[in-house]
SEDOMAR-310731 format. One record per residue (C-alpha): y, z, x; residue in one letter. Coordinates in steps of 0.02 Angstrom, whole numbers, plus 50000, padded with zeros to 5 digits. Layout:
% residues N
YZXA
...
END
This chain:
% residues 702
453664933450629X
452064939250724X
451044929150845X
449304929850929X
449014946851005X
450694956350970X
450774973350965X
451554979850812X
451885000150829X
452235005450678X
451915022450592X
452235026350423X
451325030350254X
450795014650155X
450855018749945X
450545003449854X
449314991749827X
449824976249742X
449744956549740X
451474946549742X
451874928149723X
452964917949853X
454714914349782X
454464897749844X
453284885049935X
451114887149900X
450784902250019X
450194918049955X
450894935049999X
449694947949988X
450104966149990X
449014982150026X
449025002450081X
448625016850086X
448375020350276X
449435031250365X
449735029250547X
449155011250543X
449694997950655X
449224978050653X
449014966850808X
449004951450712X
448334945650546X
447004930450573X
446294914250471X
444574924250517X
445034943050538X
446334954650587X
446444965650757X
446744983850723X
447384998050848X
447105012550707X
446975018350545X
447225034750452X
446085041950336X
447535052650239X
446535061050114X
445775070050270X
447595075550333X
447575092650268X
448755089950142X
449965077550187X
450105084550384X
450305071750520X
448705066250594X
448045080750715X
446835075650865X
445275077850776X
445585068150613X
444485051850586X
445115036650568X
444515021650505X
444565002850499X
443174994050367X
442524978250409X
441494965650315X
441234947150283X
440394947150103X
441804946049952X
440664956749818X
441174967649664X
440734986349644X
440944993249486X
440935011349556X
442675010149633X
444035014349527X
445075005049421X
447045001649434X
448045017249418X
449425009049328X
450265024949242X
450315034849422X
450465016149523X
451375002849377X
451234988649473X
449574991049572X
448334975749537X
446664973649637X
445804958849710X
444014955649741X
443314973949757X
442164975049945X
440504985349978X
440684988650160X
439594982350290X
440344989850432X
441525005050482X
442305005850648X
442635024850656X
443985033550805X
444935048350822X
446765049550822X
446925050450997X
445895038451052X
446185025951166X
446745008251059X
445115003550984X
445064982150934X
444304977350765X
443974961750720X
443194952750575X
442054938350550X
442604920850519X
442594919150347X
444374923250316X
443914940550230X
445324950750280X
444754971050216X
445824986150250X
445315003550223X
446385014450142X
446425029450008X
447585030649846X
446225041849754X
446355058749837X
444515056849910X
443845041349845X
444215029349986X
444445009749893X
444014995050021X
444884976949939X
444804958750023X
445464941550008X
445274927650088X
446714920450194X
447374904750256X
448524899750382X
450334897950308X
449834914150196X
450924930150236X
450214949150228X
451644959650173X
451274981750250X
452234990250120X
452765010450175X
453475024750124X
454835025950114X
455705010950114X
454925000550262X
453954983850268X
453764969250374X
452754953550366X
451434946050461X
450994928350451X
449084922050447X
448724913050607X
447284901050670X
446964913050827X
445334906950876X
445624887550892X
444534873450908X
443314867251034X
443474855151168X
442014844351261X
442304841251450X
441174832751579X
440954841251742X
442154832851864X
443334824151718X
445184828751668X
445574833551487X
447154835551381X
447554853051319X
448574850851152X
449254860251011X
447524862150924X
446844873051070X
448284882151124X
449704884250999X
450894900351009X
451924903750843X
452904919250826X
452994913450630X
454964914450644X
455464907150773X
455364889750823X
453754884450886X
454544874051021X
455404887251105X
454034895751168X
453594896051346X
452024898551450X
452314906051599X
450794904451722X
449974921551799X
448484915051848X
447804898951898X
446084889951854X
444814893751995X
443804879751977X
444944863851907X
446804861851932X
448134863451771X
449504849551770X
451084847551701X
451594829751685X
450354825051826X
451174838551950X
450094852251992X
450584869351930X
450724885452012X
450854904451988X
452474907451920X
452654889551835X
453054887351659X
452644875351523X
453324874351316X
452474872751164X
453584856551160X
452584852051329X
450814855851238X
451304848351092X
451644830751169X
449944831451283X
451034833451434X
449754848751488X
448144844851573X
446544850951644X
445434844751773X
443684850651823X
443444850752024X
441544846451961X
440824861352032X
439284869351953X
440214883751888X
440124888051692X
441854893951663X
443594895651720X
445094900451651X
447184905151675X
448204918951616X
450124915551565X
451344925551466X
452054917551311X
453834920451221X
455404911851167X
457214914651174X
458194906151021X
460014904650989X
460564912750825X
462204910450773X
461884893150685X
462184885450551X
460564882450423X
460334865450509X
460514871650691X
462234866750741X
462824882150849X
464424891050801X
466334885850835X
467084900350896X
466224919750977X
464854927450878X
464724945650885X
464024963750839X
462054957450782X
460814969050704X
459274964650684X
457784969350517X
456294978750539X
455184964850552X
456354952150634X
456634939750516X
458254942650453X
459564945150585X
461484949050550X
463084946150634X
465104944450630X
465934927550674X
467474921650671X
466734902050668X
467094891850531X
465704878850516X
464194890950486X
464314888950289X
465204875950223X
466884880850109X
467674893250260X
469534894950276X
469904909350263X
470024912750462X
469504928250483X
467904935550559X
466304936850427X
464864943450409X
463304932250423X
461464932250374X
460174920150488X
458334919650415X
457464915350545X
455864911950435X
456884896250345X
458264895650473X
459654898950327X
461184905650376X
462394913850221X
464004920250240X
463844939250166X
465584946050170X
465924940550007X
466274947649809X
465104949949701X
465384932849632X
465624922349812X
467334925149845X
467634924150014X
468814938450104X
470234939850150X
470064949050274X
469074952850439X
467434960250431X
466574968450590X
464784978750635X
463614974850517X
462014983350511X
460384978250426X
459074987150290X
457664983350187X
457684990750022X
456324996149913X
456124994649722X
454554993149645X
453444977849684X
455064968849754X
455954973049945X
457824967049944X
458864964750110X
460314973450125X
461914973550242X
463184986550261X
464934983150372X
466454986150388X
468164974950314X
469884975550289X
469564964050143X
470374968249974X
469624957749868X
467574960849885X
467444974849751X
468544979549596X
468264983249445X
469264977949294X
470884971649370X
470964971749556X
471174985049629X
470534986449803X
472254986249871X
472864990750045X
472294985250213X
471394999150278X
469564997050355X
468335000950242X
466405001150212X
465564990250093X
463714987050073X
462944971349998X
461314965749917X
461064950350002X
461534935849913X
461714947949765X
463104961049734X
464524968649858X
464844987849828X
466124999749909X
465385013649984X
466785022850065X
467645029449928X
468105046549886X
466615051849817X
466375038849669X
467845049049565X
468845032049525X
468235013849584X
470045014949660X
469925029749764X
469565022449920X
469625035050090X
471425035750122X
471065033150326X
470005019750421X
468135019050413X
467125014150541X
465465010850587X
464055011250454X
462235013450472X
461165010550343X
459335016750293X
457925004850265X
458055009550073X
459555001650075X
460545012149985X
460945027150101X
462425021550231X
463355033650356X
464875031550443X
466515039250531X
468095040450449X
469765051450483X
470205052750301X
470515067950210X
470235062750021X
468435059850024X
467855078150001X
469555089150017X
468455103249996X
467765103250146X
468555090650254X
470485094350263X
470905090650457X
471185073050518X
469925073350637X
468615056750634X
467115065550524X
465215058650479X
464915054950301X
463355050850208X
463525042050067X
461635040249966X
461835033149781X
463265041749705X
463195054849823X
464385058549957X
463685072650093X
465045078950241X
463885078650406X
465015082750541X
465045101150475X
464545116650523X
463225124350407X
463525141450413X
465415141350375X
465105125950271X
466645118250346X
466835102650454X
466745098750634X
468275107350742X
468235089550831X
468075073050804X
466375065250786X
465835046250767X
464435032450796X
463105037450674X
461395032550661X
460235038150528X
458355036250536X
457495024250443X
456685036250324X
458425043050285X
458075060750322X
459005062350483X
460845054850548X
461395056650741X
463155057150785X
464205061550946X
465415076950949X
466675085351041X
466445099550899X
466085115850970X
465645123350799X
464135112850741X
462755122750845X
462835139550933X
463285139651137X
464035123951137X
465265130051271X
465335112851402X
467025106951298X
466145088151298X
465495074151177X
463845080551149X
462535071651039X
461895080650869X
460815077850722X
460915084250568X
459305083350443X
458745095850317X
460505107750317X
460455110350509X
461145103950662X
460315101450832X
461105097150989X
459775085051074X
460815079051241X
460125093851318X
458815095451451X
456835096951415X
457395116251451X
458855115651335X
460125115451465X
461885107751396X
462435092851481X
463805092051606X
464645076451567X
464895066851400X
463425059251311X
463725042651184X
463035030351051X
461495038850992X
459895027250919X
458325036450800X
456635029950784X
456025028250611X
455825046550571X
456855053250679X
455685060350803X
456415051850955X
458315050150986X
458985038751130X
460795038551212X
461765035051340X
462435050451439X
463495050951614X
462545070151625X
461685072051791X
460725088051738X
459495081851589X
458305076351715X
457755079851875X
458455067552014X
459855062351937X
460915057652092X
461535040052043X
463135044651969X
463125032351818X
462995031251645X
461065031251591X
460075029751441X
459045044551381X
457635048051261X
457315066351165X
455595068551105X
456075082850982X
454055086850914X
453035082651086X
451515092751027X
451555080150836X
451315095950720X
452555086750615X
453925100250677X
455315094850762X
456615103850881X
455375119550902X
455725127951078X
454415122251204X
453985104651081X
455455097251155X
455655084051325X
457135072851383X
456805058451492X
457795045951569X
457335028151561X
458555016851622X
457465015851759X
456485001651875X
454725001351838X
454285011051979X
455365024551933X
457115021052047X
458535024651956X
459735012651915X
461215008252024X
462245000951875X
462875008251712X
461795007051574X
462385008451380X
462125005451206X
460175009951174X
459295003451036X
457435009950969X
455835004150905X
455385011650749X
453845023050830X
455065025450998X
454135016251093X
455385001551145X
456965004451202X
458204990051199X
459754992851297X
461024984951426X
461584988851604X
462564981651756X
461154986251859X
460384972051968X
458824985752022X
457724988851851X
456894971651885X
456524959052025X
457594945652038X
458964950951970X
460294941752070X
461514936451921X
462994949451957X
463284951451767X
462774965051629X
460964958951555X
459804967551419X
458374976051477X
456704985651364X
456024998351420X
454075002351380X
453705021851337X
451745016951357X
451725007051500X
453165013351587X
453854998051631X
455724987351611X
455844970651565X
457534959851578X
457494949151405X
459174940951400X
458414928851498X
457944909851437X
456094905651368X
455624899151550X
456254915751613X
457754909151682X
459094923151710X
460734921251623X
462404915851686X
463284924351590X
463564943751523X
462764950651375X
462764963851268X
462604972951097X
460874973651100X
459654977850941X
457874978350932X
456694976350788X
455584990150718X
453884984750808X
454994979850997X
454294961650968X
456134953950949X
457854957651026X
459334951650971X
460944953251066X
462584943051100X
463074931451257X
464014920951342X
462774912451450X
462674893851433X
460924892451509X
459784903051390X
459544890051274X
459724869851290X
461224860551256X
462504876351233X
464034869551268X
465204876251110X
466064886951227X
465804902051133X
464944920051136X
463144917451020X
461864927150969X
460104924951033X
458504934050982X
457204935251124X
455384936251082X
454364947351179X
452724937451162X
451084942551254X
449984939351384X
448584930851368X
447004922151458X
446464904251415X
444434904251449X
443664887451461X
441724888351459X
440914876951549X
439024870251485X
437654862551579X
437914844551543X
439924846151554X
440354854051391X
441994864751396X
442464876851226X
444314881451239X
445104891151198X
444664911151162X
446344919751187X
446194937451219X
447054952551284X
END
C-alpha cells in the first residue's frame, strides 16, 4: 500500500497492542498502539519516519492534544528486556501479547504544533514505537522487520490500514570518474505495496549537474519520464562528465495510475464499470459492473457489486447470498468499511439492489422489486439493512432506498428512503428521509429534535464519519435548524441529538443557492460539498458550482460548531488561488481533511489542461495546491471524461471511473473502468562521488 516517503495523515486513538499471523504466505503482520495523533511516513527494513506522536496519558483526560502537550517518538537500536515494564493486561486488553520489551536509547521529543519533525532509526531493523496503555507508565516494544513484512496501525474506533516494510535505503554503487553506469531496480525501486510495481513512473524535475541521465541511450530532460518497467530492464543510465566534483544528483516525482476493474488475472472488464469506493488504506477498492467475465459463473446480466484487492489483485463478485447465490437483480453504489472485532479487522460493503434473493430467512421471503440496502461481510454473510426496524426479517421499507454510507466499524450504514413503515412514529410523510441503521437499531436523522418529528422536506445523500458519531445529509427542510429561511437544499449534520447547518459562511451567513453531496473526514470535523452559493466566500464571482470545506472546531478544543470556531473555504481553486471557470462536483475527503478528491469541467486549476473533458482533481489543505490525477502514470492527460471520484483515508490513492483509453496501456474493451491513481512523492536521487571514482546511490529523501 505505502511507498518510500508517503505521507500518511491520519489521526485517531490507537488501543491495542497485539501480534497477528498472516492468513497466508511467510510475512509477519505486526500490530501496535497506543499513540494518539500519530501519523507514519513509511515503515523501513532499518527504521520508520515519523511526523508525530501523542503522549495521551498527558492529554488531560482524554482532551485532544492542546499546543503545549509533548509528544514523543522513542528510538533505539538494541532489542533488550526490562523487567520493570508491565506485563500483558489481558483481563482489561484479552488479546494484547508483547514482543521483545526495549530500554530506550533515544527520545525525539516535539510539541503538538510543531513543525513535522523526521525520526528515523538505525539499520538494524528495530522498529520501536512509543505509546501508553498504562495510565502513566509509558511501554516502549520492538521487532525486527523485513521487507515483505506488513505493520498493521490499529485505532479507535474502528480504523486501520497497513503499511508494508520497504528496503528504503538501497544499495551502493561504484563508479569511475568519467564512466557510464546502469541504474537498476536494486538502487532505485518505487513500490506502493499494492499496486503494480511496473506502473510507476518517474517523472524528471531535476537533472544531474555533473553527468547526463539516459533513457535507452537518448538523453533525458526536465519534464521526461521513465517506469519502474524501464529501471527494471537496465534501460536507465548514468554518465559522469569526469569532472572533479563529489556528488550530483536528480529529483523526479514517482506514482502510478492502474486500471481496476479486472478480473483476478488482469483481463479488463466487458462492459462499463461504475460507482467505486475506495478503503481506508487503499487496498480494497469496490465497484458496480454490469461485465460478465470478472468472476467466472456470471449470467445473471445484471449490474454487481465487485471487490478488487489490490494487494493480491483478486477480484470477487459481492452482491451475492449468504451462501453465493448470485442476484437477480441489479445492484448499484457501493461503499466500503473496515470493521473491527477483537484482534481481527473484516471488510465490509454496503449497496444498494433490487435483488430478492440475497437475504431470507426460513423460506424466501425477500419478495418485491423495490431498491433496497443490504450490507455484506466480504466473502462472508449478506444482511438486509433497510428494513423496518428489525420487527420481521420480512418487513422490508415499503419505498425505495437509496444511497448507503457505511462507518469504518462496519456495522453502522445510513441512507435515504421515502418509505413510511420504517419508524411510523415519527416518519409518516412521503418525503425522501435519512435513516441510520447501527446493529439492530434504526435512528430517523432527517428530523427535527425539538418536535421530535421528521424533516418538512425531503433530504438525501448521506455521509457519516468514519467514527460513526456524525452523518451529513442535504435538505430542503426548513424545520431541522432555526432561521433556515433561504427555501433551498442546504447541507446539515446531525451528531449527538442536534442538527447544524454547515453550508453557511465562516460568519454563518445562509447560502443563496443550493448546496449538494456532502463528504466528512474521519471525525467529522471537516465537511466538504459542492454548492452553486456565491456568498460563503469572499470573491465568489465565477458563477459555477464549487466545492467547499467547513472547518466546524478551527481553534481544536475538541468542540465543534461553537460560534467564532467555525471557517468555510472554497477550494476548487488553481493553485494560485483563481477560481475555477468550470463546474466542480462530487467531493471526496481524506480522513484528517486534508485531501480533497473531487471533479470539475474546469480546464484552469492546473497547467496544461487542454483535454476539453471533466477530469479529477486533489486539492492540498497544507500546501494549498491542485493536482489533476486522472491522468496516466507518465502524466499523460486523459482523453476521455471521468468521474465518481473517492479518495482513501491518508489522500495517497484515488479511485474514480473513466472512459479514457489512454490512462493505462492496451485499453481497448470499449468500456467505462475504474482506475486508482497513486499519488506517489517526490524525491531526490544523490549520487556521491569519491576521490578515486566511487559513486554510493542512492539516499532518497524528501
Amino acid at each position: 500500500m505505502k511507498s518510500k516517503h508517503l505521507t500518511i495523515v491520519m489521526t485517531f486513538s490507537i488501543i491495542l497492542l497485539t501480534l497477528l499471523l498472516p492468513a497466508q504466505g511467510e510475512a509477519r503482520l505486526w500490530q501496535f498502539g497506543d499513540v494518539t495523533y500519530f501519523t507514519v511516513d513509511q515503515v523501513c527494513r532499518d527504521g520508520v519516519t515519523v511526523i508525530a506522536g501523542y503522549d495521551k496519558a498527558n492529554d488531560g483526560g482524554g482532551q485532544p492534544p492542546q499546543p503545549d502537550d509533548t509528544a514523543s517518538v522513542a528510538i533505539n537500536t538494541r532489542l533488550v528486556q526490562d523487567s520493570t515494564l508491565p506485563n500483558p493486561d489481558t483481563a482489561q486488553y484479552p488479546i494484547e501479547v508483547y514482543g521483545p520489551r526495549l530500554a530506550a536509547s533515544t527520545d525525539v521529543l516535539m510539541t503538538y504544533n510543531e513543525e513535522p519533525l523526521i525520526a528515523d532509526i538505525n539499520d538494524d531493523g528495530t522498529f520501536i514505537i512509543h505509546f501508553n496503555i498504562y495510565g502513566s507508565q509509558s511501554v516502549l516494544w520492538s521487532q525486527l522487520l523485513d521487507v515483505g513484512d506488513s505493520v498493521i496501525v490499529y485505532s479507535a474506533p474502528f480504523l486501520n490500514f497497513t503499511l508494508p516494510v520497504e528496503d528504503c535505503y538501497l544499495n551502493q554503487l561504484t563508479l569511475n570518474q568519467g564512466s557510464t553506469t546502469t541504474i537498476d531496480n536494486t538502487q532505485l525501486f518505487v513500490s506502493d505495496g499494492l499496486t503494480n510495481d511496473e506502473h510507476a513512473a518517474y517523472q524528471l524535475n531535476a537533472l544531474p549537474s555533473n553527468g547526463t541521465l539516459r533513457l535507452n541511450g537518448n538523453p533525458l530532460v526536465v519534464g521526461d519520464t521513465f517506469t519502474q518497467d524501464d529501471v527494471n530492464n537496465n534501460r536507465l543510465t548514468y554518465q559522469h562528465d569526469g569532472s572533479a566534483t563529489t556528488s550530483d544528483s536528480f529529483a523526479f516525482h514517482a506514482h502510478a495510475t492502474t486500471r481496476i476493474s479486472v478480473d483476478s488475472n488482469g483481463t479488463p472488464g466487458n462492459d462499463d464499470s461504475l460507482n467505486p469506493d475506495i478503503g481506508i488504506d487503499g487496498q480494497w477498492i469496490a465497484f458496480q459492473s454490469r461485465a460478465t467475465n470478472l468472476v467466472a459463473s456470471d449470467t445473471n446480466n445484471v449490474d454487481d457489486i465487485f471487490v478488487h484487492n489490490q494487494a493480491n489483485n483478486v477480484t470477487t463478485r459481492e452482491s451475492v447470498s449468504t451462501d453465493e447465490m448470485q442476484s437477480n437483480g441489479g445492484s448499484f453504489r457501493p461503499t466500503l468499511a473496515v470493521g473491527y472485532a477483537e484482534s481481527t479487522s473484516d471488510m465490509y460493503v454496503a449497496f444498494e439492489s433490487r435483488a430478492t434473493n440475497l437475504f431470507s430467512v426460513g423460506n424466501a421471503c425477500d419478495d418485491g422489486a423495490d431498491l433496497q440496502v443490504f450490507r455484506r461481510e466480504i466473502g462472508v454473510q449478506t444482511i438486509h439493512y433497510s428494513r423496518s426496524a428489525f420487527f420481521g426479517p420480512c418487513e422490508k421499507a415499503n419505498s425505495d432506498a437509496f444511497a448507503p454510507a457505511i462507518a469504518e466499524d462496519g456495522q453502522t450504514v445510513v441512507f435515504d428512503t421515502n418509505a413510511t413503515n420504517l419508524l411510523p412514529d415519527q416518519d409518516q410523510d412521503v418525503a425522501r428521509d435519512i435513516y441510520k441503521m447501527q446493529s439492530q437499531t434504526l435512528l430517523l436523522v432527517s428530523m427535527a429534535i425539538d418536535t421530535n418529528v421528521a424533516a418538512d422536506g425531503p433530504s438525501s445523500t448521506p455521509a457519516i464519519s468514519d467514527n460513526g458519531g456524525h452523518v451529513a445529509f442535504d435538505s430542503t427542510a426548513t424545520n431541522l435548524v432555526n432561521d433556515d429561511t433561504n427555501n433551498l437544499l442546504d447541507i446539515f449534520i446531525r451528531s449527538d441529538d442536534q442538527n447544524v447547518r454547515v453550508s453557511v459562511s465562516s460568519d454563518d451567513i445562509q447560502a443563496d443557492r443550493p448546496s449538494y453531496t456532502p463528504a466528512l473526514s474521519f471525525d467529522g470535523r471537516y465537511v466538504a460539498f459542492a454548492s452553486e452559493a456565491t456568498n460563503l466566500v469572499d470573491g465568489d464571482t465565477n458563477n459555477d458550482r464549487d466545492i467547499f470545506v467547513r472547518d466546524r472546531d478551527t481553534d481544536a478544543d475538541g468542540i465543534f460548531d461553537e460560534p467564532g470556531a467555525v471557517s468555510t473555504t472554497r477550494i476548487s481553486v488553481a493553485g494560485d488561488g483563481s477560481q475555477a471557470n468550470g463546474a466542480s462536483f462530487a467531493p471526496s475527503i481524506s480522513a484528517n481533511g486534508r485531501y480533497i478528491a473531487f471533479e470539475s469541467f474546469a480546464s484552469n486549476l492546473v497547467d496544461d489542461d487542454t483535454n476539453g473533458v471533466q477530469d479529477i482533481f486533489v486539492f492540498d489543505r497544507e500546501t494549498n495546491q491542485t493536482t489533476r490525477v486522472s491522468v496516466a502514470g507518465d502524466g499523460t492527460q486523459a482523453n476521455g471524461s471521468s468521474s465518481n471520484a473517492a479518495i482513501s483515508s491518508h489522500g495517497d490513492y484515488i479511485v474514480f471511473e473513466s472512459n479514457a483509453t489512454n490512462l493505462v496501456e492496451d485499453d481497448t474493451n470499449e468500456s467505462t473502468d475504474i482506475f486508482v491513481h497513486y499519488r506517489g512523492f517526490a524525491s531526490e536521487f544523490i549520487l556521491t562521488i569519491e576521490p578515486g571514482g566511487n559513486i554510493y546511490l542512492p539516499l532518497i529523501t524528501r
